[in-house]
DSSP file (Angstrom, degrees, kcal/mol; ACC not computed):
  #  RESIDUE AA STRUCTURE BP1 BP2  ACC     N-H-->O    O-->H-N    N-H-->O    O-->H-N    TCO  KAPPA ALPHA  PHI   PSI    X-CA   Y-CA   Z-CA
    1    1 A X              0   0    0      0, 0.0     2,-0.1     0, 0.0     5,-0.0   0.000 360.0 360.0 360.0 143.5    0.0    0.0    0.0
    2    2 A X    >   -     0   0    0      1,-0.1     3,-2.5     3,-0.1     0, 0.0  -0.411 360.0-113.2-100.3-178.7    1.6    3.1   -0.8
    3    3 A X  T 3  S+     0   0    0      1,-0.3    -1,-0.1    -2,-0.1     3,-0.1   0.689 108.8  83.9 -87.1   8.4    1.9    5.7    2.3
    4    4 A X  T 3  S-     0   0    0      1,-0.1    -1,-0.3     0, 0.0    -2,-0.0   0.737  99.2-137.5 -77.6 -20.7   -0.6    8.2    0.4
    5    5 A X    <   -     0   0    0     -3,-2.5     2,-0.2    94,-0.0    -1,-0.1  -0.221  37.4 -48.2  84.4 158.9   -3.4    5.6    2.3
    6    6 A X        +     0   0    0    102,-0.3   104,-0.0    91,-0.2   103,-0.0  -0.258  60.7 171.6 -80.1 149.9   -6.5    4.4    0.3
    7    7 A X     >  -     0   0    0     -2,-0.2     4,-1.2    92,-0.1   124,-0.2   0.086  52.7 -36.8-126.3-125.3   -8.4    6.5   -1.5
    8    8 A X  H  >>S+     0   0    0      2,-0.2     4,-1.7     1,-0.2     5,-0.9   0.803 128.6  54.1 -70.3 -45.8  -11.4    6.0   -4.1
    9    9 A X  H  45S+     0   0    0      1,-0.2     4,-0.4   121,-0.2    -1,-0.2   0.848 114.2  46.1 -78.0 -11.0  -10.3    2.9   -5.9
   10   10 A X  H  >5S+     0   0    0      3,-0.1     4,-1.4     2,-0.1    98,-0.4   0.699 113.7  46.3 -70.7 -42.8  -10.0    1.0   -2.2
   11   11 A X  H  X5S+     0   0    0     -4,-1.2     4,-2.8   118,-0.3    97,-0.3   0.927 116.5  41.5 -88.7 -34.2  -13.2    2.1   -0.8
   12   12 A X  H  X5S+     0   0    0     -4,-1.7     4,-1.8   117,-0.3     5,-0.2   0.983 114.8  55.0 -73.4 -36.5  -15.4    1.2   -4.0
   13   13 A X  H  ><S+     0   0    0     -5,-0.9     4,-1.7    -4,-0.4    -1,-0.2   0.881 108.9  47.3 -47.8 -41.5  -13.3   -2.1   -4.3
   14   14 A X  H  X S+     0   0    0     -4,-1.4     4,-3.3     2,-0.2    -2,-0.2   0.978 114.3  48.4 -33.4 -76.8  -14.3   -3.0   -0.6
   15   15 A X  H  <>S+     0   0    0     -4,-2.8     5,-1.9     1,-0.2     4,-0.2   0.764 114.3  43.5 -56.4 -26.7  -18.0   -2.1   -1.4
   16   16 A X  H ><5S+     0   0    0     -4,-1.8     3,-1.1    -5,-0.2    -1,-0.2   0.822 110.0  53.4 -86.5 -25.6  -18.1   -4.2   -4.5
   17   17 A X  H 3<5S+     0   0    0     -4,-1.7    -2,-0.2     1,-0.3    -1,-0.2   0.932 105.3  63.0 -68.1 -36.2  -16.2   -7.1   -2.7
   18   18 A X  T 3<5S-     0   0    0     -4,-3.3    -1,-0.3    -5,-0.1    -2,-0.2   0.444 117.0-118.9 -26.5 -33.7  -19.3   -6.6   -0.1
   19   19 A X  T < 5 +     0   0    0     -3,-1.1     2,-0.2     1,-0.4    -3,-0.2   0.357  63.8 153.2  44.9  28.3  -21.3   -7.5   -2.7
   20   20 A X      < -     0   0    0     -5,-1.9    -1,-0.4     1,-0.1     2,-0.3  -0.589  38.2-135.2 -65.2 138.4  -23.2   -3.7   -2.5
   21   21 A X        +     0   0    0     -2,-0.2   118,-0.5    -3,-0.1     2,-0.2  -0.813  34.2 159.9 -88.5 138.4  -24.6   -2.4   -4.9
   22   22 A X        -     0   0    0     -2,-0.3     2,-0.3   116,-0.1   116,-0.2  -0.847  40.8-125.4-173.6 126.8  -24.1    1.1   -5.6
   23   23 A X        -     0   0    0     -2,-0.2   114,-1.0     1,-0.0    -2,-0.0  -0.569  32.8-147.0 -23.6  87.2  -24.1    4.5   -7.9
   24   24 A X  E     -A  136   0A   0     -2,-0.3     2,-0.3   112,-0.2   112,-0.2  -0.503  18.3-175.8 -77.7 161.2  -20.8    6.2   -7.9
   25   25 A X  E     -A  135   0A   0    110,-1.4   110,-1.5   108,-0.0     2,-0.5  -0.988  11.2-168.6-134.4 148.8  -21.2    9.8   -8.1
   26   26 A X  E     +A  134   0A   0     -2,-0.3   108,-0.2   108,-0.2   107,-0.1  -0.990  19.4 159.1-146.1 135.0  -18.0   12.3   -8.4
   27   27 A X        -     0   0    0    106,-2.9   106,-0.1    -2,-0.5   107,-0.1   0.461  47.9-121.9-142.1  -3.4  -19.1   15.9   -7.9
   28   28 A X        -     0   0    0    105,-0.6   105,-0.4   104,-0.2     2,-0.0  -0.073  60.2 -30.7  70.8-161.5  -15.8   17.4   -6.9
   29   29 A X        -     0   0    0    103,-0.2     2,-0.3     2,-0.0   103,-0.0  -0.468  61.5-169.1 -78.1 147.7  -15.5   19.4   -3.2
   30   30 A X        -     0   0    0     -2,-0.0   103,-0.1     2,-0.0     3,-0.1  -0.692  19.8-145.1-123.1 169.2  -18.7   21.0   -2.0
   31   31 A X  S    S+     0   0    0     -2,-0.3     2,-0.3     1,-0.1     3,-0.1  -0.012  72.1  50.0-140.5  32.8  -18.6   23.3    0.9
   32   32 A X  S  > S-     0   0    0      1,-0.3     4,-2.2     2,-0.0     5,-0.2  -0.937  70.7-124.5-167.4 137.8  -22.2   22.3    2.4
   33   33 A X  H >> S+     0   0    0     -2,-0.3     3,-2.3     2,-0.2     4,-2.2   0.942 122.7  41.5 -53.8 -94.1  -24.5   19.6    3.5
   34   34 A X  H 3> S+     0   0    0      1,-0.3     4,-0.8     2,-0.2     5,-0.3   0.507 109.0  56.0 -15.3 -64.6  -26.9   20.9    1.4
   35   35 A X  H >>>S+     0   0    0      2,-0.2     4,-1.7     1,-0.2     3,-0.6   0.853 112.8  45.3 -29.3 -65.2  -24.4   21.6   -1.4
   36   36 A X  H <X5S+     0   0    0     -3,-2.3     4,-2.6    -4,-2.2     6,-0.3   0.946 113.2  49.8 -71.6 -30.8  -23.3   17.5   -1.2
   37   37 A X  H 3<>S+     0   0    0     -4,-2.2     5,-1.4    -5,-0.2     4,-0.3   0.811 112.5  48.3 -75.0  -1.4  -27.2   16.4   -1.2
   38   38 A X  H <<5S+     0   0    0     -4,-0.8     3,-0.4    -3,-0.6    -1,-0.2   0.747 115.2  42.4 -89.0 -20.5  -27.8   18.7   -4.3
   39   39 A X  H  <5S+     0   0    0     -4,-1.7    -2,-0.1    -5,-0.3    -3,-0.1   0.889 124.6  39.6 -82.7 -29.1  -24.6   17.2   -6.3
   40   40 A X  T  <<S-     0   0    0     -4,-2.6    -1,-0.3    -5,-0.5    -2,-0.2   0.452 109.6-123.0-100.0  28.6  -25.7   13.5   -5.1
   41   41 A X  T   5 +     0   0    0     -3,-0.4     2,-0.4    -4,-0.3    -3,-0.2   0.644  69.9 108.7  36.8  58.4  -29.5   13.9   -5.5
   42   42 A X  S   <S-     0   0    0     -5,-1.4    -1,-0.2    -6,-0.3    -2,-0.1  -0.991  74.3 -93.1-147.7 141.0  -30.6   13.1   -2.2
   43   43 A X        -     0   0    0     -2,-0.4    -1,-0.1     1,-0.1    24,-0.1  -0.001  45.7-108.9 -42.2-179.7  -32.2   15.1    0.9
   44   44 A X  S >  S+     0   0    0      1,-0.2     3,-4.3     2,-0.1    23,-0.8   0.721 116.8  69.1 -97.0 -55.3  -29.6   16.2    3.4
   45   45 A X  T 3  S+     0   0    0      1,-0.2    22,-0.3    22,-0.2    -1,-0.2   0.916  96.5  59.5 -32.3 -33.5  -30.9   13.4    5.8
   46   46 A X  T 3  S+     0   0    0     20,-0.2    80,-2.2    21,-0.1     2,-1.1   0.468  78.0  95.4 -80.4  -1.9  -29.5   10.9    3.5
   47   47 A X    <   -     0   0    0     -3,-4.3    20,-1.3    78,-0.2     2,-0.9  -0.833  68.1-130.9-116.2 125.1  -26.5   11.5    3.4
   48   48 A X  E     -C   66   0B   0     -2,-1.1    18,-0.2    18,-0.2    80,-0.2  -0.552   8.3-150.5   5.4  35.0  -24.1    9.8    5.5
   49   49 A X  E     -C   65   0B   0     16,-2.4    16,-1.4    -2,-0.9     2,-0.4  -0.083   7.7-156.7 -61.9 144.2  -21.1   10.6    8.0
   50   50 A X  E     -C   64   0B   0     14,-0.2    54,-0.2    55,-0.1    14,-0.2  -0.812  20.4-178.5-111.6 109.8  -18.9    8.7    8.4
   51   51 A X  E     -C   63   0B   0     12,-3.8    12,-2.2    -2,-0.4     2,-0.2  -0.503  15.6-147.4-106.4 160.6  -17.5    9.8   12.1
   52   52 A X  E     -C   62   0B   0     10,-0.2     2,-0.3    36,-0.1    10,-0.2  -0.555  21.1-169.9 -93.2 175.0  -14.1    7.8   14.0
   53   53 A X  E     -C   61   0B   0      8,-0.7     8,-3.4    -2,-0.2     2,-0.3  -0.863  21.1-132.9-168.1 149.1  -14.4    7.7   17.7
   54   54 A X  E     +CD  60  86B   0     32,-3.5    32,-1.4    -2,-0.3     6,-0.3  -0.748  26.6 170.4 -99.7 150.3  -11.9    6.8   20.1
   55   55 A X  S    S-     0   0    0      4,-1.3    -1,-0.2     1,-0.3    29,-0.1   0.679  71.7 -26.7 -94.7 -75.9  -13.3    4.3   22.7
   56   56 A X  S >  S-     0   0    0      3,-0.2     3,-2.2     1,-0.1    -1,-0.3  -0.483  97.6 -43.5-123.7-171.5   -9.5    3.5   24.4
   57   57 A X  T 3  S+     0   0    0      1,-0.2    -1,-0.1    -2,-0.1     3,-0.1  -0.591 131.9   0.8 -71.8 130.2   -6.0    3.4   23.3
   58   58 A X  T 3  S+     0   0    0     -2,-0.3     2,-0.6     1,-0.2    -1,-0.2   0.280 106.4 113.1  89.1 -14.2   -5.9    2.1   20.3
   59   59 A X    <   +     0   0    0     -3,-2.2    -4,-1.3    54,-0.0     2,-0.4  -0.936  30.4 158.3-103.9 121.5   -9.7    1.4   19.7
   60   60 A X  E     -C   54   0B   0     -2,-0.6    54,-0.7    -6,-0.3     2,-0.3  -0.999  15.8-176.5-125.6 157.9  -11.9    2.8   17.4
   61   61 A X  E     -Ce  53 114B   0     -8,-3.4    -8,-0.7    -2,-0.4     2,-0.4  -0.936  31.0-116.6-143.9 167.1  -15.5    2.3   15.4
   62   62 A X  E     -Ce  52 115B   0     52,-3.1    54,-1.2    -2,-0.3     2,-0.4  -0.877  18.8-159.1-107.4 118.5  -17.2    4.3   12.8
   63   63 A X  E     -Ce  51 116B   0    -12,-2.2   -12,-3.8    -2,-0.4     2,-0.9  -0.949  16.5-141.1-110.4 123.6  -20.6    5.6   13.9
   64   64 A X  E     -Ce  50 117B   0     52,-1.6    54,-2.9    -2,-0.4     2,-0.4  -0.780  23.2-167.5-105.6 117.5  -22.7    6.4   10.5
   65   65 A X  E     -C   49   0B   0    -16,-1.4   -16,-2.4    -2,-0.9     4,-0.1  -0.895  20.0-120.4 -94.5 104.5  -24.6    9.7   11.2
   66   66 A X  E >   -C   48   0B   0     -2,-0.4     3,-4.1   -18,-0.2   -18,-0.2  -0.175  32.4-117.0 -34.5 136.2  -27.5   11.2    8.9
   67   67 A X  T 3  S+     0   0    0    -20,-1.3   -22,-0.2   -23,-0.8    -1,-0.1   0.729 112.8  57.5 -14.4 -66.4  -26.6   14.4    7.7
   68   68 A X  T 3  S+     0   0    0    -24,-0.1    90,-2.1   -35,-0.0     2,-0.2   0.094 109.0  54.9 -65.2 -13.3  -29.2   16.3    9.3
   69   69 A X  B <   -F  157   0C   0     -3,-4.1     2,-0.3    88,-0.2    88,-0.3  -0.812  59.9-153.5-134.8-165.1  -28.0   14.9   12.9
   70   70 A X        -     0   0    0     86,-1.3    86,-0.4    -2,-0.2    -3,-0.0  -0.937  39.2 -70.4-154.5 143.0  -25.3   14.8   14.6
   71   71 A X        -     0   0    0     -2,-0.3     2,-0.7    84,-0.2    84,-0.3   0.211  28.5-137.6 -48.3 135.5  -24.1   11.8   17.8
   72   72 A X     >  -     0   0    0     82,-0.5     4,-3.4     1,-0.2     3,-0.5  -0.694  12.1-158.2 -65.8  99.8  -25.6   11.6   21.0
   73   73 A X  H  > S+     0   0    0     -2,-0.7     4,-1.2     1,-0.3     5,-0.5   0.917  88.7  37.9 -85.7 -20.0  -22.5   11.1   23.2
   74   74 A X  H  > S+     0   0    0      3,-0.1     4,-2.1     2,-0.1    -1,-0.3   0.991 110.4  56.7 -82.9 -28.3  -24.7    9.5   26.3
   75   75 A X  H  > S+     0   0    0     -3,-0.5     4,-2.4     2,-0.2    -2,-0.2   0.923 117.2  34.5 -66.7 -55.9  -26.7    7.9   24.2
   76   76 A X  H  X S+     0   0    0     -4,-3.4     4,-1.4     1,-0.2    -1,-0.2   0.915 114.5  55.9 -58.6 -37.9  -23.2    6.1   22.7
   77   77 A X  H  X>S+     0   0    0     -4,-1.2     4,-2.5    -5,-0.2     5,-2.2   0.889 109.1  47.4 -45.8 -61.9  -21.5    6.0   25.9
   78   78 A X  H  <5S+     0   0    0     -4,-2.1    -1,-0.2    -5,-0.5    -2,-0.2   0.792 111.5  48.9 -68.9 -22.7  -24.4    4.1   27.3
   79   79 A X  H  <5S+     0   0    0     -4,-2.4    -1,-0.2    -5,-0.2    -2,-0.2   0.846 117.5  45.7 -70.4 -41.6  -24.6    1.5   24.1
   80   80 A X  H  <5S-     0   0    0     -4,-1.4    -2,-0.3     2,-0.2    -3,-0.2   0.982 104.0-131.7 -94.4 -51.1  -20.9    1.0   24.6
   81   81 A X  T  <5 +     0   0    0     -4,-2.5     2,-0.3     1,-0.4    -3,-0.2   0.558  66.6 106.1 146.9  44.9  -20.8    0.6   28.3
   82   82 A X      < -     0   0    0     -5,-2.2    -1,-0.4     1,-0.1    -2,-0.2  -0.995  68.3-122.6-143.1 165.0  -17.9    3.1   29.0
   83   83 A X  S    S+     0   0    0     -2,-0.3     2,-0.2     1,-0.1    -1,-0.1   0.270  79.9  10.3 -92.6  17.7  -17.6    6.3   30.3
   84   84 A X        +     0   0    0    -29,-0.1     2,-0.3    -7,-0.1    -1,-0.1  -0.926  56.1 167.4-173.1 135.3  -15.9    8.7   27.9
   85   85 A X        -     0   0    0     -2,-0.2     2,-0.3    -3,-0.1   -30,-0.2  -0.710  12.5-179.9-131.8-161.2  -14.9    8.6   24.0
   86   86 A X  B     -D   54   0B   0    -32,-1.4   -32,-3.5    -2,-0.3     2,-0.4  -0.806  27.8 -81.9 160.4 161.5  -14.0   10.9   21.9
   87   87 A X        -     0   0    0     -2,-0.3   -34,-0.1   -34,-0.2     2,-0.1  -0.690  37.0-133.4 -87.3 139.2  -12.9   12.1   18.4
   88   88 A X        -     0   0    0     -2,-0.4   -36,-0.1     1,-0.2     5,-0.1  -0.306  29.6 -98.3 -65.0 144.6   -9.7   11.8   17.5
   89   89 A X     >  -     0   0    0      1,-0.1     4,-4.6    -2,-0.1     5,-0.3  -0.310  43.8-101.4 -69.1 169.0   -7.8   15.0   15.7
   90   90 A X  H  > S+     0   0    0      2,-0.2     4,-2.5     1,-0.2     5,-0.2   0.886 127.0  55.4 -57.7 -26.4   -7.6   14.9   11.7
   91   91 A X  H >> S+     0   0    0      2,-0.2     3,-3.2     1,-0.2     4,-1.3   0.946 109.1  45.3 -70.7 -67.6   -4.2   13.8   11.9
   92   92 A X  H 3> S+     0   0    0      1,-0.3     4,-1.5     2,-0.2     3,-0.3   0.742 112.4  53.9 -19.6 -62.0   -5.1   10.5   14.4
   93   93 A X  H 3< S+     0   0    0     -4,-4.6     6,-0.4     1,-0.3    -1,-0.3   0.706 105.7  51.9 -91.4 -11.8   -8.0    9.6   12.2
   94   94 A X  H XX S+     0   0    0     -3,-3.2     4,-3.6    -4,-2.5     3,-1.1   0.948 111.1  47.8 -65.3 -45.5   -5.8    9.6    9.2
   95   95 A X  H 3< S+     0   0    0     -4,-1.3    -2,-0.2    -3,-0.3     2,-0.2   0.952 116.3  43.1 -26.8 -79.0   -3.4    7.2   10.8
   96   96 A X  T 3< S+     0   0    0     -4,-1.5    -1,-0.2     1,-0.2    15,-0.2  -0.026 123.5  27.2 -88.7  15.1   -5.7    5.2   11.8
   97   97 A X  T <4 S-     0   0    0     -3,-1.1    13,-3.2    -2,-0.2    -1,-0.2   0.346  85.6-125.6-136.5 -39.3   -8.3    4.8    8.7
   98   98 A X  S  < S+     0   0    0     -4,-3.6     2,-0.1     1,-0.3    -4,-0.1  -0.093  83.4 100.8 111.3 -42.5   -6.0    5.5    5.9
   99   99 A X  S    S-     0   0    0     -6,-0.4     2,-0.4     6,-0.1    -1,-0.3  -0.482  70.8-127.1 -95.1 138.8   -8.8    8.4    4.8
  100  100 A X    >   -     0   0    0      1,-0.2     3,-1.6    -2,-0.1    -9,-0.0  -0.848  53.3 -89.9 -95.1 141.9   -8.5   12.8    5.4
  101  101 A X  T 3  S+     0   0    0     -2,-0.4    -1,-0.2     1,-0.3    31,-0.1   0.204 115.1  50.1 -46.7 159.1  -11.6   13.7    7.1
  102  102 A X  T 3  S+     0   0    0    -52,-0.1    -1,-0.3    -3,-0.1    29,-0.2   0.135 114.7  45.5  74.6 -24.7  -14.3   14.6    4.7
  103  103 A X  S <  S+     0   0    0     -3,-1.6    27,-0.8    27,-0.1    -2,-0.2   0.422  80.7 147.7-132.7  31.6  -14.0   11.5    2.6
  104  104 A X        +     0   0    0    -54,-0.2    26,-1.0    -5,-0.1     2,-0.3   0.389  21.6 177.6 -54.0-168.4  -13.7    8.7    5.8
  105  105 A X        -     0   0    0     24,-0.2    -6,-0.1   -55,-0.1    24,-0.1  -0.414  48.1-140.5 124.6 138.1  -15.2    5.0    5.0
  106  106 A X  S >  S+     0   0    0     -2,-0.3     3,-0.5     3,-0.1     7,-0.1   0.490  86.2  95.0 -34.8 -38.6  -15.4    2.2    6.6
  107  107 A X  T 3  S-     0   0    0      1,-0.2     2,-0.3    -3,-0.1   -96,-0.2  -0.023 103.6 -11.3 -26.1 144.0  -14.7    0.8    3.0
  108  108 A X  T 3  S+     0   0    0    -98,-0.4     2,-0.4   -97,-0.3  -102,-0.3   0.586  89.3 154.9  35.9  14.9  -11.2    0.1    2.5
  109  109 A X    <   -     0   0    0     -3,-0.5   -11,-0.2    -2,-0.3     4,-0.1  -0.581  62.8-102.7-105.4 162.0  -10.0    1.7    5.3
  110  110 A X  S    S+     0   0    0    -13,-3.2     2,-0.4    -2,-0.4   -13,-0.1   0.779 107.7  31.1 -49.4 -57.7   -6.5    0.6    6.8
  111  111 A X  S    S-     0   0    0    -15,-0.2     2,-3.2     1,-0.0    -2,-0.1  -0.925  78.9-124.9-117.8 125.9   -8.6   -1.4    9.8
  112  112 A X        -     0   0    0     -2,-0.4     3,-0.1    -4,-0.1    -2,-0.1  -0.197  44.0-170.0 -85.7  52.9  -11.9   -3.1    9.8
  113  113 A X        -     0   0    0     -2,-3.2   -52,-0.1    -7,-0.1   -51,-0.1  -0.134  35.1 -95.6 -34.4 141.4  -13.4   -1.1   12.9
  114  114 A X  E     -e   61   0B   0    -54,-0.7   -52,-3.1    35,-0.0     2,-0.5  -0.420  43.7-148.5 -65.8 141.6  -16.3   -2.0   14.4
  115  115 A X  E     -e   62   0B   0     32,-0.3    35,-3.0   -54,-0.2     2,-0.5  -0.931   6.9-161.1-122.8 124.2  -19.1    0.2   12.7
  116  116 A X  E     -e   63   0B   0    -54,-1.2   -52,-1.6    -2,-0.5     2,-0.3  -0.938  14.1-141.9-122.4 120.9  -22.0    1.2   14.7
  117  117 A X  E     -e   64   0B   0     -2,-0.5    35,-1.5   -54,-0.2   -52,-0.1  -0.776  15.0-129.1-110.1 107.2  -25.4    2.5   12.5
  118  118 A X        -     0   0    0    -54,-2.9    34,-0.3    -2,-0.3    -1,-0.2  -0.123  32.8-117.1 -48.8-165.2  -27.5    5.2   13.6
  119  119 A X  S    S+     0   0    0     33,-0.3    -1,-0.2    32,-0.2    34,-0.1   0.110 108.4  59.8-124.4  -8.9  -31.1    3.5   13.4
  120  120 A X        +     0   0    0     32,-0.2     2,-1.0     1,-0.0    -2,-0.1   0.170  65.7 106.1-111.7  28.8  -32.3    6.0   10.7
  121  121 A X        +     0   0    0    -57,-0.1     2,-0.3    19,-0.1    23,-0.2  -0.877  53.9 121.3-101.0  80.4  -29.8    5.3    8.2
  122  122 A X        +     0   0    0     -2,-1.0    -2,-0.0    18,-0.1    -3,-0.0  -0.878  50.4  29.2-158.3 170.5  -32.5    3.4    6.0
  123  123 A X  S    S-     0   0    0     -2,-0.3     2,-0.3     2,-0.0    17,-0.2  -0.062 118.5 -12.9  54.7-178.4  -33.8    4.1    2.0
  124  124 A X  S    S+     0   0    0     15,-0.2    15,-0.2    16,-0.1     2,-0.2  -0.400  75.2 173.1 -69.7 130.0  -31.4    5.6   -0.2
  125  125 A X  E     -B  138   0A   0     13,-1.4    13,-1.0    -2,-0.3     2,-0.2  -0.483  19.9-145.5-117.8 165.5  -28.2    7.0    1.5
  126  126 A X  E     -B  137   0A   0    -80,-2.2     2,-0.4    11,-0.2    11,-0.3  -0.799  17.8-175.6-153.3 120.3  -25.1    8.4    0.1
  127  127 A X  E     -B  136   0A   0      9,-2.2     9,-1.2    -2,-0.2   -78,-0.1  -0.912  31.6 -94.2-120.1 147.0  -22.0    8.0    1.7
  128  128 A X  E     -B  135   0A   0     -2,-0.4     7,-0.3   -80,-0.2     2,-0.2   0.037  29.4-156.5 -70.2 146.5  -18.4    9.2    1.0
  129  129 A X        -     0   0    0      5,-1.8  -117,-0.3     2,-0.3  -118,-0.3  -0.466  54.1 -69.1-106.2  62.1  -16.2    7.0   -1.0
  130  130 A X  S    S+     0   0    0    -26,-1.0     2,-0.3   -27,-0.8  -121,-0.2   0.633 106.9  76.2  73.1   4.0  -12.5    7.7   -0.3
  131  131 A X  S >  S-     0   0    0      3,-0.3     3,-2.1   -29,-0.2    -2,-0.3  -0.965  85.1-106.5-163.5 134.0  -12.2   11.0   -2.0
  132  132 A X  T 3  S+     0   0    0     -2,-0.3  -104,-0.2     1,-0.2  -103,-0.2  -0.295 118.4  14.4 -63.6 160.7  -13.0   14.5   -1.4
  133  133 A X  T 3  S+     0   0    0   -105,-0.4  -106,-2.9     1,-0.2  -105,-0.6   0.323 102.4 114.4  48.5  10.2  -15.9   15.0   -3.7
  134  134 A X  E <   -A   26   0A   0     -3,-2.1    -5,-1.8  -108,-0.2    -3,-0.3  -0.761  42.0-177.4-101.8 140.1  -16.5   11.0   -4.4
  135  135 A X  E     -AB  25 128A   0   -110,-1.5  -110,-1.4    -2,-0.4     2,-0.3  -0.918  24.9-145.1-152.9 120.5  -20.0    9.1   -3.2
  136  136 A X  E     -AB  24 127A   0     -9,-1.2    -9,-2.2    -2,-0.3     2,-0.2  -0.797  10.7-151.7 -47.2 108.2  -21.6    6.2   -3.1
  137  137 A X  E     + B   0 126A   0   -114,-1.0     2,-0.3    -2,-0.3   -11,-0.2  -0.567  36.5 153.4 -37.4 132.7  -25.4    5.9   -3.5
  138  138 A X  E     - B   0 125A   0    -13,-1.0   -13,-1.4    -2,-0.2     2,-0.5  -0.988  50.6 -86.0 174.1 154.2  -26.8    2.8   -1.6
  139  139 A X        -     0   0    0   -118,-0.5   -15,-0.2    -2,-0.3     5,-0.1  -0.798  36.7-132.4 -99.9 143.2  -29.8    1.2    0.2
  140  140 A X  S >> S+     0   0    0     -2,-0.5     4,-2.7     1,-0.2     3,-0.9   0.916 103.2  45.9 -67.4 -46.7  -29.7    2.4    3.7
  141  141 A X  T 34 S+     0   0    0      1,-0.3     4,-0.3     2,-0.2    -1,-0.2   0.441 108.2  47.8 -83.7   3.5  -30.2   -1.5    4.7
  142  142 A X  T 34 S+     0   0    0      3,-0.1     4,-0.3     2,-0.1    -1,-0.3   0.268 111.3  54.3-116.0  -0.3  -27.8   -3.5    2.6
  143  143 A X  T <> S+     0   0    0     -3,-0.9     4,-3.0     3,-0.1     6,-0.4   0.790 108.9  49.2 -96.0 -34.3  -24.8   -0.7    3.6
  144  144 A X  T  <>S+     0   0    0     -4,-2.7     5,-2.3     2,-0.2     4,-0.4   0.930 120.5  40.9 -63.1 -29.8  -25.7   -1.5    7.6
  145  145 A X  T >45S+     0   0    0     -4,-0.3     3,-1.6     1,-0.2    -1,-0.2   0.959 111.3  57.6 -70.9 -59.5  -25.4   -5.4    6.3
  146  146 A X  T 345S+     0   0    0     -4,-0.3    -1,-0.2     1,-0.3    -2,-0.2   0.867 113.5  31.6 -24.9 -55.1  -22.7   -4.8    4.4
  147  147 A X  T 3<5S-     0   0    0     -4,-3.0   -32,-0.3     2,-0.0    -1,-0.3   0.377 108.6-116.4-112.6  18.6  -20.3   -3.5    6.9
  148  148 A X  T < 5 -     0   0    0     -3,-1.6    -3,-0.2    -4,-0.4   -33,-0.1   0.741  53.5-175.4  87.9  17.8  -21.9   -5.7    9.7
  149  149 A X      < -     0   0    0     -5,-2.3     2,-1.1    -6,-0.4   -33,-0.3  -0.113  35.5-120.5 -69.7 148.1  -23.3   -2.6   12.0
  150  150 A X        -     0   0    0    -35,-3.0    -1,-0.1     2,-0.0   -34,-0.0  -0.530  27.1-146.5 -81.3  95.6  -24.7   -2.2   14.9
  151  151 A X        +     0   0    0     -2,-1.1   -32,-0.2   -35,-0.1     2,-0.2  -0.170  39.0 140.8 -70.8 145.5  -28.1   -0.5   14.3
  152  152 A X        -     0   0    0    -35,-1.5     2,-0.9   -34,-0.3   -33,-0.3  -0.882  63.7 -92.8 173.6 154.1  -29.0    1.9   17.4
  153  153 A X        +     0   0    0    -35,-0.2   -35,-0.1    -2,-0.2   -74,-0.0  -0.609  65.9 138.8 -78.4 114.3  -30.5    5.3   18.7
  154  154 A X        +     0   0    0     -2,-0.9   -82,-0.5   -79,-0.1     2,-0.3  -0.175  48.3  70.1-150.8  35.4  -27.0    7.2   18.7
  155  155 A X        -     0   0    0    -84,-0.3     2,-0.3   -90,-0.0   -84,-0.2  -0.947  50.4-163.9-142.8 172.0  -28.1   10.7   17.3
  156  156 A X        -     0   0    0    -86,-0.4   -86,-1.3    -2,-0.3     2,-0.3  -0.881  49.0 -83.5-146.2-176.0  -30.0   14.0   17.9
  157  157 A X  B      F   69   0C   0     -2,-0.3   -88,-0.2   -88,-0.3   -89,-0.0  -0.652 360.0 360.0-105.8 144.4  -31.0   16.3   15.6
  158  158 A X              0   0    0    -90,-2.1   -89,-0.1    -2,-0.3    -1,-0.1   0.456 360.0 360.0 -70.4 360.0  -28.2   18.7   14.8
């Protein structure tokens, strides 16, 4: 792997080895929620974070957040049975993903984290694919099967 980390042609290789089906879209950098649900044709709700979170040293999962909310940290805390997380800085969650914030996956990324599914992450989603301005189009329920998640109420409205 070269030290540049995976990028587009890793995370859509992932999804397709997943056997997901899915719409690439390349819309180049947007500067807005809104702005990415207009380029990928989808409500703002639909579209997808993907956020790191540190549990412990050395531990992280990917919690996939609608657009439109953003994590409940008691709500996670209490799912995960500890008593503090946190996000990592951009440099950590590159380390540790492969991916620069803004274009994060669970796809392809350097370590198969445990990935934990808000519970409204259902219908058609779009979630970043390895690259600033690259997205995946998806059923909300074949991406939570796909990466194995753990569906739960882990958001609040932003």
């Amino acid at each position: 792997m070269s030290t540049a980390g995976p990028g587009e042609a890793e995370a859509v290789a992932a999804m397709e080895a997943a056997g997901l089906a899915h719409t690439v879209t390349r819309h180049g950098r947007v500067s807005s929620l809104e702005e990415a649900a207009a380029a990928r044709g989808v409500e703002p709700a639909a579209i997808v974070k993907t956020i790191v979170v540190r549990r412990a040293e050395e531990d992280y999962l990917f919690v996939l957040v609608p657009g439109d909310r953003t994590i409940s940290w008691p709500r996670l805390r209490t799912l995960l049975g500890v008593n503090r997380v946190s996000m990592p800085d951009a440099a950590t969650a590159r380390e540790v993903t492969g991916y620069e914030r803004g274009t994060i996956t669970p796809f392809g990324a350097l370590r198969a984290w445990p990935v934990i599914a808000d519970e409204r992450v259902r219908g058609t989603v779009s979630i970043g694919a390895g690259a600033h301005g690259v997205a995946v189009t998806v059923d909300g329920a074949a991406l939570v099967t796909a990466l194995g998640a753990q569906v739960a109420d882990v958001t609040e409205p932003a």
